[in-house]
N, C-alpha and C positions, 0 to 999 in steps of 0.2 A: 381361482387357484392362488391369485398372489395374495388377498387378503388372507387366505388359507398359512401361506405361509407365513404372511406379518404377524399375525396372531401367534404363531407356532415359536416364530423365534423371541417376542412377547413374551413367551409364556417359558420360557429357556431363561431369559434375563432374570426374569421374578425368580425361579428356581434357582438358579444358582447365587444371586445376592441371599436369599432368605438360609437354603443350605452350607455356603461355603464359610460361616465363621463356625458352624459342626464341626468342620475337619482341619478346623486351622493347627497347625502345630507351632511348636516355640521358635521353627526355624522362621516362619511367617510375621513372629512380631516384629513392631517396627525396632528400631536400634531403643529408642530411651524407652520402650517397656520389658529391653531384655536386662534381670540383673547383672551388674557387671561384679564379675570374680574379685576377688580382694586380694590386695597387692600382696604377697608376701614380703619380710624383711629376717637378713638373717641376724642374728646376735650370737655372738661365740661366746661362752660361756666356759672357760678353761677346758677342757678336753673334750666338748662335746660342743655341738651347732646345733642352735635351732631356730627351726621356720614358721616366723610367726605371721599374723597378718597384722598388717600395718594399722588395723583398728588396735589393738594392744600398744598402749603408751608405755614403755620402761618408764622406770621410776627409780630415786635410790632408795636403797635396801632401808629396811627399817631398825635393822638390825645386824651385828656382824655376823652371824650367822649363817644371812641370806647372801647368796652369790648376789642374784638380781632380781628384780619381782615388775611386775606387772599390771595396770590396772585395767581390766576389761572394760567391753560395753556392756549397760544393762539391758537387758530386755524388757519388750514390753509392760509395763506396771510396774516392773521392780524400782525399788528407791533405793534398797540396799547396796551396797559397794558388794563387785568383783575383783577376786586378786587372782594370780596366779604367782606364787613366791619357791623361787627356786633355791634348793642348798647343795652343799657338798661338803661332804667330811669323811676319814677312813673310820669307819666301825658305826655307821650310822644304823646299822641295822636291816634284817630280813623285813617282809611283807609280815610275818607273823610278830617279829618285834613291836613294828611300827603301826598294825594295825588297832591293836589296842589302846592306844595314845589315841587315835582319830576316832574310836568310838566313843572314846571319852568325854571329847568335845558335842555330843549330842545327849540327846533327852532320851536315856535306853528305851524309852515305851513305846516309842515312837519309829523307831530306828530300823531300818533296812538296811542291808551290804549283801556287795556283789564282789566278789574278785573274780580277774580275770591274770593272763598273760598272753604275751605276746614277742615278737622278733622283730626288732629294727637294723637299720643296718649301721645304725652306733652300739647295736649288743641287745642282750634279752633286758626284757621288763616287764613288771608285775604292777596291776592298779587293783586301790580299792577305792570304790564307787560307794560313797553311804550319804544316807539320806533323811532325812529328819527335820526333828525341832532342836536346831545348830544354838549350844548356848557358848561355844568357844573353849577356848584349850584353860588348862589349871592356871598358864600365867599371862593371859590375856581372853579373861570372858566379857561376853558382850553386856551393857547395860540393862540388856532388852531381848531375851531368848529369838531367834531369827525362826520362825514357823516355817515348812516347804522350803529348811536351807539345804545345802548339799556340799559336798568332800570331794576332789576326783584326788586322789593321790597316785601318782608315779614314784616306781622308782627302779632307776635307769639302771643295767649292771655291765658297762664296758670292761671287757675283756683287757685284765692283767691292770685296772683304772679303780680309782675309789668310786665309789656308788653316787650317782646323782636324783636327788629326789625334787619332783615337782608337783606343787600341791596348789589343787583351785577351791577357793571358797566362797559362794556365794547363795544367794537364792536360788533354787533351785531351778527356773527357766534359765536362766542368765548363764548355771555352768552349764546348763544340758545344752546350751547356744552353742559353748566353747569344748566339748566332749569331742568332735572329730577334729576338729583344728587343733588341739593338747597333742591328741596321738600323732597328727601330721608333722609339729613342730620337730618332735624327734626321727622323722623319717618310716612313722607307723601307719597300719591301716585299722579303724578299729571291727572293723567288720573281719577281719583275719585273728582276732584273738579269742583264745578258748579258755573254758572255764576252769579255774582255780578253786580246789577247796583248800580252804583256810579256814583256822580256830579261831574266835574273835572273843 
């Protein structure tokens, strides 16, 4: 009877070492195999705040144009440079003003766009999402057309405030890495925004 039971809880041991990484869940990893969240940092940017993460370098503007801009991380494979380059001006224009200047910047044959909008709690906002073979805007095109490049354009509309637009450019993994942290930096969710038609 007691070998009966050596075997028995033997054979308990084997089962649940061979079973129990089945049902492991992430609260079960040890600390350094769980990702750690990314610090956010805030930057005030005259009438609006935003929350970025601390992988996002400011940089200065490259131009007077630009309030402040930003260089991302790349994502895997990319070699291309990520920006995210913030302006403000009164009269800078609607989603349908501005979205035709950002298709411009791509190889129309190529080219996809999504608008959407949404509500943050610095005001409403409108993005177009396009996506292409990115050759660059009329007064700075690229050397070298950027294949699988991508656009996320914001633009902010604070109540009774001139309009703030923020505009990401890069290769395509690298914006689609920075797509929910964009909308977070202004207190968005992008999973809460609904579809926009707009004439491009």
């Amino acid at each position: 009877m007691r070998h009966a039971a050596t075997r028995f809880f033997s054979l308990s041991l084997l089962l649940t070492s061979v079973l129990a990484p089945l049902f492991a869940t992430a609260d079960d990893a040890k600390p350094d195999e769980k990702k750690a969240e990314l610090k956010l940092v805030k930057v005030e940017a005259r009438d609006i705040t935003l929350e970025v993460p601390e992988t996002w370098k400011e940089e200065k503007p490259q131009s007077r144009l630009r309030l402040t801009q930003f260089a991302l991380p790349k994502a895997e494979g990319d070699t291309e440079e990520t920006e995210l380059a913030v302006f403000v001006f009164p009269g800078g224009g609607t989603i349908e003003q501005n979205l035709p200047r950002w298709v411009s910047e791509f190889d129309r044959s190529t080219l996809k766009v999504k608008t959407t909008k949404g509500l943050s709690p610095q005001g409403q906002y409108v993005v177009g999402d396009l996506s292409g073979t990115h050759v660059g805007s009329s007064f700075n095109r690229r050397p070298k057309p950027l294949e699988n490049g991508r656009v996320i354009g914001i633009i902010l509309m604070p109540e009774g405030k001139p309009y703030y637009y923020l505009k990401v450019t890069g290769p395509n993994k690298s914006v689609e890495a920075a797509a929910k942290a964009l909308r977070r930096a202004i207190g968005a969710d992008i999973e809460k925004e609904e579809k926009l038609e707009v004439g491009a």
